[in-house]
N, C-alpha and C positions, 0 to 999 in steps of 0.2 A: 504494500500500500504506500501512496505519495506520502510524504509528512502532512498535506492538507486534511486526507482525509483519514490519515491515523487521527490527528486532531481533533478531528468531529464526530470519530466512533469513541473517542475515548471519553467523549459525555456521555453518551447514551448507555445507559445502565453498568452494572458490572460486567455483565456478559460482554455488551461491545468496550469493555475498558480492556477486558482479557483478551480480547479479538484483535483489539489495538497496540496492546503489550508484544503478543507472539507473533503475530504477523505483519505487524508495522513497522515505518522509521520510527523506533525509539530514540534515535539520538538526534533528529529532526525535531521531536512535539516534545523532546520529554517535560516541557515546561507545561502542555497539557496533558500529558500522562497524569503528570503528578495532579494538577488541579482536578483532574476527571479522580482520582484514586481519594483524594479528600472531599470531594463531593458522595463517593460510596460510601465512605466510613459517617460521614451526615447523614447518610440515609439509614443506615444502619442506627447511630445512635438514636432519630428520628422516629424508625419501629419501635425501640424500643420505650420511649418517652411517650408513643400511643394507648401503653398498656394504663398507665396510671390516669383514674379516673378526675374529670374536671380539668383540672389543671394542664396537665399531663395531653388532654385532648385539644385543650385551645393551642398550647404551644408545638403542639404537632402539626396544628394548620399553619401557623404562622414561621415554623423551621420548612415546614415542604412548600411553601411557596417562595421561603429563602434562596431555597436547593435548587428550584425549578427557576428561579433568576438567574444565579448565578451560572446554573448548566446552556440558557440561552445565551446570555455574555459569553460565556467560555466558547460555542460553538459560532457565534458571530466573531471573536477574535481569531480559531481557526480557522476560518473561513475565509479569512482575510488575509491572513499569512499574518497576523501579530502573536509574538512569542510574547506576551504580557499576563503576567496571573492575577488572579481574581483579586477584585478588592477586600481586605479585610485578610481572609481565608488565604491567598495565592502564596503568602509569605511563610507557609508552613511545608517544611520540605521533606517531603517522606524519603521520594527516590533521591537518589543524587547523581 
C-alpha cells in the first residue's frame, strides 16, 4: 500500500490499523500508525467507560464522538499527504 493510503486505513478501526501495520509503508504514515493505534486504545478505554451506569454512559457519548473527530482529522491529514498528529492526543508516542 502507498503511504497515503496506509494513512487512511490506519483510522479505520483496529482491523484496518492491522491491515495498515502489515501491509503498508510503515515508515511513510508511521506518524498515522501511531495516531490510528491511540485512537484504538480510546476506543477500547471508551467500551469500557460504557459499562458504568449514568455517568459512565454520558461520557461514552461525548469520548466516541471525540474518537470519531479526531479519526476524521486524522484521515483528512492523510489524505492530504500531512505527516501532523492529532491535537491534544498526537503527542503520545506509542511506536517509535
Amino acid at each position: 500500500m502507498s503511504k497515503k493510503a496506509t494513512g487512511i486505513v490506519a483510522y479505520i478501526t483496529f482491523i484496518g490499523w492491522i491491515i495498515a501495520f502489515l501491509a503498508g509503508d510503515k515508515e511513510g504514515a508511521k506518524v498515522h500508525l501511531n495516531n490510528g493505534l491511540i485512537l484504538v486504545f480510546a476506543t477500547l478505554i471508551n467500551f469500557v467507560i460504557g459499562f458504568i451506569p449514568l455517568l459512565g454512559w454520558v461520557l461514552n457519548c461525548i469520548l466516541g464522538i471525540a474518537i470519531f473527530v479526531y479519526a476524521i482529522i486524522g484521515i483528512v491529514y492523510a489524505a492530504t499527504d500531512q505527516d501532523k498528529e492529532l491535537p491534544l492526543i498526537g503527542m503520545i508516542k506509542i511506536l517509535k
